[in-house]
N, CA, C and O atoms as a GROMACS GRO file, in nm:
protein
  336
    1UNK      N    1  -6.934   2.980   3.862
    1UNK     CA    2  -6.830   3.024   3.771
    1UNK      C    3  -6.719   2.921   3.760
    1UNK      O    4  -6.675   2.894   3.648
    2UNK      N    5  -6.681   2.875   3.840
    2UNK     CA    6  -6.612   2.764   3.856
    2UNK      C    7  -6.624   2.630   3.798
    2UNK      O    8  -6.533   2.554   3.765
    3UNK      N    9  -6.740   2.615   3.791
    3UNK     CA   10  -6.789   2.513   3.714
    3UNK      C   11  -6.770   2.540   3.548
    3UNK      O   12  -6.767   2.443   3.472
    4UNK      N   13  -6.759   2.669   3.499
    4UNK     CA   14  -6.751   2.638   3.344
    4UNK      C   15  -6.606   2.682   3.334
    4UNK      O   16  -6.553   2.662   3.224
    5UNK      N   17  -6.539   2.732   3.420
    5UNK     CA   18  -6.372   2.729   3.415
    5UNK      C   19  -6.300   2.634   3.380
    5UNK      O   20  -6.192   2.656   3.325
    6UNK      N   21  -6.341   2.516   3.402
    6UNK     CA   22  -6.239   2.414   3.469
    6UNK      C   23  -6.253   2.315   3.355
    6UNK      O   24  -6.157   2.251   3.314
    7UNK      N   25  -6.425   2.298   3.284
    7UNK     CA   26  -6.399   2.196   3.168
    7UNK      C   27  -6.333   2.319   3.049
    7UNK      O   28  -6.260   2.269   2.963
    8UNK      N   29  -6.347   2.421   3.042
    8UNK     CA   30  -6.300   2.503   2.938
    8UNK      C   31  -6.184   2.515   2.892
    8UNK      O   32  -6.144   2.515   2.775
    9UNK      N   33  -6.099   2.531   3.044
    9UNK     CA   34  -5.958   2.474   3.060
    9UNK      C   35  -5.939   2.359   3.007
    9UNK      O   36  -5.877   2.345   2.901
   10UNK      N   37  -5.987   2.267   3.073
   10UNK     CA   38  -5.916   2.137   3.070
   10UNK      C   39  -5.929   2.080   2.857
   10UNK      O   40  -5.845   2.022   2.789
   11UNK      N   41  -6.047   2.124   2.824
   11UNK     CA   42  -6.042   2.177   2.674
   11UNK      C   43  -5.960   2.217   2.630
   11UNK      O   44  -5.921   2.163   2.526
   12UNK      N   45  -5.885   2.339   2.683
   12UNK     CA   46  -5.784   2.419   2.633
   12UNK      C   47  -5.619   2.343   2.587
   12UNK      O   48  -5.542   2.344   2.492
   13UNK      N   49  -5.632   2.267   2.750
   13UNK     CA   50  -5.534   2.242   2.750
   13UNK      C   51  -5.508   2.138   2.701
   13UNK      O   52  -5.398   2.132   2.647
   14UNK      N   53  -5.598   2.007   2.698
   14UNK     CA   54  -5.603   1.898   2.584
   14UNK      C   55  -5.593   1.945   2.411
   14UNK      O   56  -5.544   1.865   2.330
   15UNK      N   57  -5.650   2.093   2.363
   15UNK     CA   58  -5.607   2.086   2.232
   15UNK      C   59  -5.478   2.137   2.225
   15UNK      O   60  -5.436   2.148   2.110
   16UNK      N   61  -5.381   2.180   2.338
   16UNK     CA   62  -5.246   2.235   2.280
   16UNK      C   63  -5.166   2.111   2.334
   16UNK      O   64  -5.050   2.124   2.297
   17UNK      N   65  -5.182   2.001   2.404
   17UNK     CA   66  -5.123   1.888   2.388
   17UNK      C   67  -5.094   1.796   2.273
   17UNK      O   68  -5.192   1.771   2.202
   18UNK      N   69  -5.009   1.756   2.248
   18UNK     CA   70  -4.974   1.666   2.128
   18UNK      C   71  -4.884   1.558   2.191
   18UNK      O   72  -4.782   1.567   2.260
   19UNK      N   73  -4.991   1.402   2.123
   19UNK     CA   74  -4.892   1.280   2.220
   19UNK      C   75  -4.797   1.230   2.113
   19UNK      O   76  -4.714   1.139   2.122
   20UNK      N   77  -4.820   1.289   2.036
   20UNK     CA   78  -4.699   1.174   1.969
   20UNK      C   79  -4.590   1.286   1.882
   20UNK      O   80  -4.612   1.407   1.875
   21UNK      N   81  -4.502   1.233   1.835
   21UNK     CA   82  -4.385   1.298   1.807
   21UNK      C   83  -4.418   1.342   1.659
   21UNK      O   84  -4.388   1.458   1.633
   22UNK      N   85  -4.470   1.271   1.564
   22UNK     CA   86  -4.528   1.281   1.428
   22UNK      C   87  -4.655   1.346   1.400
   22UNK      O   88  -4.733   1.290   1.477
   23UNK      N   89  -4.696   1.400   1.356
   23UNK     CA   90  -4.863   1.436   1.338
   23UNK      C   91  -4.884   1.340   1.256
   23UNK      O   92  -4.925   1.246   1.324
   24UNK      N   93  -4.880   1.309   1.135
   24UNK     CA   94  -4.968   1.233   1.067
   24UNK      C   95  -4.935   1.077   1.066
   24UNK      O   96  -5.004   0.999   0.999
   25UNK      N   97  -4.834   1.037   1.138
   25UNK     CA   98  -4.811   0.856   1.148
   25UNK      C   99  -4.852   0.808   1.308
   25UNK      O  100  -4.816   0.864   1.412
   26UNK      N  101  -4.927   0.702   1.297
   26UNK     CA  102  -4.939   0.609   1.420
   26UNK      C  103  -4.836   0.549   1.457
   26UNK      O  104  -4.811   0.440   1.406
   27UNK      N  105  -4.753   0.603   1.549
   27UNK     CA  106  -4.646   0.465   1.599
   27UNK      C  107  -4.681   0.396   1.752
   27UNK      O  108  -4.784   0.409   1.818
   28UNK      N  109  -4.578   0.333   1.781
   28UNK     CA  110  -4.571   0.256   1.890
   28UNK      C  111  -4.449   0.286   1.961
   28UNK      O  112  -4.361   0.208   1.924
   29UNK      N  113  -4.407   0.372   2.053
   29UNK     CA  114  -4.250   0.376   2.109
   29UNK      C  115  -4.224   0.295   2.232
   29UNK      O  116  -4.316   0.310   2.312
   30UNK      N  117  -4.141   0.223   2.270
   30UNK     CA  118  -4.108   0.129   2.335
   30UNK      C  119  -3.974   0.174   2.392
   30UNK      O  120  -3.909   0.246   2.317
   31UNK      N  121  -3.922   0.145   2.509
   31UNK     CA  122  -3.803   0.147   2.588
   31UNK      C  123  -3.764   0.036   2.663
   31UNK      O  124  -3.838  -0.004   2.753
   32UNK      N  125  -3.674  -0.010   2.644
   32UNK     CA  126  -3.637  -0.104   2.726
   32UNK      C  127  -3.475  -0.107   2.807
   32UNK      O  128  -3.369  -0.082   2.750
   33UNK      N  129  -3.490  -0.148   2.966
   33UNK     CA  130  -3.382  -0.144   3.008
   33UNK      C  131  -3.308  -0.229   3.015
   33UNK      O  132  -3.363  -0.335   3.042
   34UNK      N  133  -3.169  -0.237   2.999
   34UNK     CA  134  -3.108  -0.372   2.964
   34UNK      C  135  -2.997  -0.357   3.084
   34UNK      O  136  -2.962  -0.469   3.122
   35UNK      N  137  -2.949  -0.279   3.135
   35UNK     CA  138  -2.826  -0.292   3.224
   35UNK      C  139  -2.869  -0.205   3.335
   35UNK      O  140  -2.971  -0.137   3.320
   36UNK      N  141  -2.786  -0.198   3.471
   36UNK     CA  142  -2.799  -0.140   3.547
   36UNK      C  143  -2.684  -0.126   3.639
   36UNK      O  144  -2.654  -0.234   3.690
   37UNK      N  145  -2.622  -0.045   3.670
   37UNK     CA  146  -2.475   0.034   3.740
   37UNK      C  147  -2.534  -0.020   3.896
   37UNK      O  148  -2.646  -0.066   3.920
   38UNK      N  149  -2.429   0.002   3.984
   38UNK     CA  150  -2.418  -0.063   4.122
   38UNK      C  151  -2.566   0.071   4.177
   38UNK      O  152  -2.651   0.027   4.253
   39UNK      N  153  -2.573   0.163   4.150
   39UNK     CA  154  -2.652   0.263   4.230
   39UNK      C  155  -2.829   0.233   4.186
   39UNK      O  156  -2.929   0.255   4.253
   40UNK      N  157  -2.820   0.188   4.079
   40UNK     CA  158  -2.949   0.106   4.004
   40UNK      C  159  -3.000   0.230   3.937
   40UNK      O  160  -3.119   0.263   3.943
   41UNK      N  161  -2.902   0.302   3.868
   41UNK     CA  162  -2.926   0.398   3.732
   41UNK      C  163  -2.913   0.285   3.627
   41UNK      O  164  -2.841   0.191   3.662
   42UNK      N  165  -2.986   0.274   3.469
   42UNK     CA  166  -2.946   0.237   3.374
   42UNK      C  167  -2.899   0.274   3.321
   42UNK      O  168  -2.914   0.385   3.270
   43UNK      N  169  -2.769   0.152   3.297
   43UNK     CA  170  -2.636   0.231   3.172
   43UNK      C  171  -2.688   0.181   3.010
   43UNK      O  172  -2.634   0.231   2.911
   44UNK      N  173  -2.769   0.104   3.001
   44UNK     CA  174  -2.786   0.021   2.888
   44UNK      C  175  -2.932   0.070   2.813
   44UNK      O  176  -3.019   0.074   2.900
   45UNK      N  177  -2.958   0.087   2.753
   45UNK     CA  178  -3.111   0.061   2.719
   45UNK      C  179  -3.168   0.033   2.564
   45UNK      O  180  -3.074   0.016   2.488
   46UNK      N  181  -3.286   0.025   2.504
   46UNK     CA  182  -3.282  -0.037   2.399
   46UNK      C  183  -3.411   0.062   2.360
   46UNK      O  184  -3.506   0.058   2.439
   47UNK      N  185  -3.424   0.164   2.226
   47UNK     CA  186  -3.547   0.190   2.230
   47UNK      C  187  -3.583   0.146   2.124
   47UNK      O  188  -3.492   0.082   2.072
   48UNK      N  189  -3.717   0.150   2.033
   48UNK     CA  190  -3.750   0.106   1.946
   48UNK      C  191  -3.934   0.172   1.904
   48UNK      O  192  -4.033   0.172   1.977
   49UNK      N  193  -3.918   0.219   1.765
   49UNK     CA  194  -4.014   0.320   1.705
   49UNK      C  195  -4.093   0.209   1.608
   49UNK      O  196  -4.030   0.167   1.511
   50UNK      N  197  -4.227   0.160   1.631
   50UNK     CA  198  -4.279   0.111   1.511
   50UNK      C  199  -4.374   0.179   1.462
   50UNK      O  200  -4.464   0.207   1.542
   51UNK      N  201  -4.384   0.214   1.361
   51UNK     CA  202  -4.505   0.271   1.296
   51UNK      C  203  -4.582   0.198   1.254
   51UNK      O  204  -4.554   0.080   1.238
   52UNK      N  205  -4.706   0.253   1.223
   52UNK     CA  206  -4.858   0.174   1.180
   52UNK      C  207  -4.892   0.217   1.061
   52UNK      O  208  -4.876   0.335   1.031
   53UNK      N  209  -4.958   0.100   0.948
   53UNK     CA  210  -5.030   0.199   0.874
   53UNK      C  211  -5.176   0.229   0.910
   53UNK      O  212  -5.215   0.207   1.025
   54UNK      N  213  -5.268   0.283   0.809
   54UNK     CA  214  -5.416   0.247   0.848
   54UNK      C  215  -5.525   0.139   0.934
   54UNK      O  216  -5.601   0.164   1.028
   55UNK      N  217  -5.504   0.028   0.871
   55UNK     CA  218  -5.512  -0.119   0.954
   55UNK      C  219  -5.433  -0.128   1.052
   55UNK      O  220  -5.454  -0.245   1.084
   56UNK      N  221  -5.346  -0.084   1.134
   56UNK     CA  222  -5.277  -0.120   1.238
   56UNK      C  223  -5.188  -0.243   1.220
   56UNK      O  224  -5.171  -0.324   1.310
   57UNK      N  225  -5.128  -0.252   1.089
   57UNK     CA  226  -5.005  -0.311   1.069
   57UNK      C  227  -4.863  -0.253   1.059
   57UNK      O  228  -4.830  -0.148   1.003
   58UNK      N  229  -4.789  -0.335   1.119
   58UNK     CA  230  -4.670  -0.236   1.070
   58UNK      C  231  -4.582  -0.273   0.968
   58UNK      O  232  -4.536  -0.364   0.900
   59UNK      N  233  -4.583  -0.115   1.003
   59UNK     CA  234  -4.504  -0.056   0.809
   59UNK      C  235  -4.324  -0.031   0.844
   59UNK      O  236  -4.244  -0.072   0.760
   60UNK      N  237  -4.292   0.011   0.920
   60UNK     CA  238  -4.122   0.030   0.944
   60UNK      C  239  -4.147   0.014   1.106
   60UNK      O  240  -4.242   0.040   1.180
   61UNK      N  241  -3.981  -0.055   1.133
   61UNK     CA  242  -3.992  -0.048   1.248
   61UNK      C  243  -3.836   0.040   1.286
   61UNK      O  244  -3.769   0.026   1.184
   62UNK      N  245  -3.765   0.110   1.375
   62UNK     CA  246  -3.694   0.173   1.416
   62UNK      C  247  -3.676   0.207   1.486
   62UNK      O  248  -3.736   0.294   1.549
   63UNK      N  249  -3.481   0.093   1.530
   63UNK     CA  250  -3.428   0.075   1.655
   63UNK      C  251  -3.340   0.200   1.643
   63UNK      O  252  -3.304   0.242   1.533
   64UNK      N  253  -3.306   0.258   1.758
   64UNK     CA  254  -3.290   0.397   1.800
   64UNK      C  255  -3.140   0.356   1.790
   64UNK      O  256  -3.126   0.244   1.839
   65UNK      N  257  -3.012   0.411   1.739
   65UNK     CA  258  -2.881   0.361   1.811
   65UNK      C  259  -2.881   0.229   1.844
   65UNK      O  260  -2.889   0.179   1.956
   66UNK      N  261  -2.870   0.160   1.704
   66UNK     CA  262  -2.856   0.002   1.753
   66UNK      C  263  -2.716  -0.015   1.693
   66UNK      O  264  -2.636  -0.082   1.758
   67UNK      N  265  -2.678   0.040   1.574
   67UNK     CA  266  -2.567   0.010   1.495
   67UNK      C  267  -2.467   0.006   1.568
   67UNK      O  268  -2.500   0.036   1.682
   68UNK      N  269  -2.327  -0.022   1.556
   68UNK     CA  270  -2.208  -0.040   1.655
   68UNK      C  271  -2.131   0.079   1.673
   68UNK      O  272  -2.063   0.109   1.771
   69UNK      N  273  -2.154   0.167   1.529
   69UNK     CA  274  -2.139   0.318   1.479
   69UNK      C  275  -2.251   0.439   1.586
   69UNK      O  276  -2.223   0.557   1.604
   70UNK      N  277  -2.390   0.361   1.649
   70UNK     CA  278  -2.450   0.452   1.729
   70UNK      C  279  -2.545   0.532   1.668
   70UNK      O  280  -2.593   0.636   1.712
   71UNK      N  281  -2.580   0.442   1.499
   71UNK     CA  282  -2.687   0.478   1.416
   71UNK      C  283  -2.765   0.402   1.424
   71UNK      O  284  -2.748   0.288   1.468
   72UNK      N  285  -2.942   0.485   1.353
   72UNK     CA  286  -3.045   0.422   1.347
   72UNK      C  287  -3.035   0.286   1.267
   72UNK      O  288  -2.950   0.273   1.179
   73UNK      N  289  -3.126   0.181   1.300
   73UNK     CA  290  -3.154   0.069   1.265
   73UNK      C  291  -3.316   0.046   1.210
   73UNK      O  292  -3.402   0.013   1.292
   74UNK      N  293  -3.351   0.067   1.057
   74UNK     CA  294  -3.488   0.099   0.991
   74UNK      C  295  -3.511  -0.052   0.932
   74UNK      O  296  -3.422  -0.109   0.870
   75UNK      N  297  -3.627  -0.105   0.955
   75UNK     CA  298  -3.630  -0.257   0.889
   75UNK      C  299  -3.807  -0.157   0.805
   75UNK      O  300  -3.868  -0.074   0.872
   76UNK      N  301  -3.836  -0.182   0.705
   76UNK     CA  302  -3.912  -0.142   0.677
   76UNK      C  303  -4.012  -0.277   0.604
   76UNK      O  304  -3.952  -0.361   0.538
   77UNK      N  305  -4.119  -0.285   0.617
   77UNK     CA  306  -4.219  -0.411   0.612
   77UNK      C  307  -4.328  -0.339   0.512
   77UNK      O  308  -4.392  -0.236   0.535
   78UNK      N  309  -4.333  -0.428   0.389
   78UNK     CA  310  -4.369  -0.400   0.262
   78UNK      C  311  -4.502  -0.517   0.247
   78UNK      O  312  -4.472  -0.635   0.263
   79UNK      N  313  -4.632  -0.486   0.219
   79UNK     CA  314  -4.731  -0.593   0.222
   79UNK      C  315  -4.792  -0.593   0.050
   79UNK      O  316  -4.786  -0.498  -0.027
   80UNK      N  317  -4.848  -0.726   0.022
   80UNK     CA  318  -4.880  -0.714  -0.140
   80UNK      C  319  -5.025  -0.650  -0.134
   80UNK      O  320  -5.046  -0.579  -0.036
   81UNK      N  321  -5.108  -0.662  -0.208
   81UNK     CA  322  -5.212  -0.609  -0.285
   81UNK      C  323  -5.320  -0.738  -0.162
   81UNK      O  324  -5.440  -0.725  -0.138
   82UNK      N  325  -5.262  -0.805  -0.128
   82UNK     CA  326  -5.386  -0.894  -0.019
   82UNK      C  327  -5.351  -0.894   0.064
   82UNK      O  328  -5.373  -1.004   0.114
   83UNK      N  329  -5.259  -0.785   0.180
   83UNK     CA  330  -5.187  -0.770   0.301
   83UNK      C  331  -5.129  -0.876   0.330
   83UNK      O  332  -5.110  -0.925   0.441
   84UNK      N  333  -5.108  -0.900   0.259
   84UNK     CA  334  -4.968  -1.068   0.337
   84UNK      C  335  -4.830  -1.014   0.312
   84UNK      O  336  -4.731  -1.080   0.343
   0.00000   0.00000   0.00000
């Protein structure tokens, strides 16, 4: 009995997981630490969201709180009719 518990579960529980924050876009999320306080907590950090299109190029990229204001930073990357 045990034996068909456990992949059934583990089934279960892989379809109510969701890894990414979007359903229908591929991104890439990244964190980076940039500073560190005397106790070696980080005060600083840098994150950054790129999305993918189909081909695994990217289409926008988006720095989290980069502005000096503490707003998003969107560079968005536009390709022609021959992906260049």
């Amino acid at each position: 009995m045990k034996k068909i518990i456990i992949p059934i579960g583990a089934l279960l529980i892989a379809h109510s997981a969701h890894a990414q924050l979007t359903q229908g876009e591929n991104y890439v999320y990244s964190k980076s630490y940039l500073d560190y306080n005397t106790s070696g907590q980080p005060t600083k950090t840098s994150e950054t969201v790129q999305y993918m299109d189909g081909f695994g190029r990217p289409k926008q990229v988006v720095n989290v709180k980069a502005s000096p204001l503490g707003k998003d930073v969107v560079t968005h990357i536009e390709y022609d009719q021959f992906g260049r």
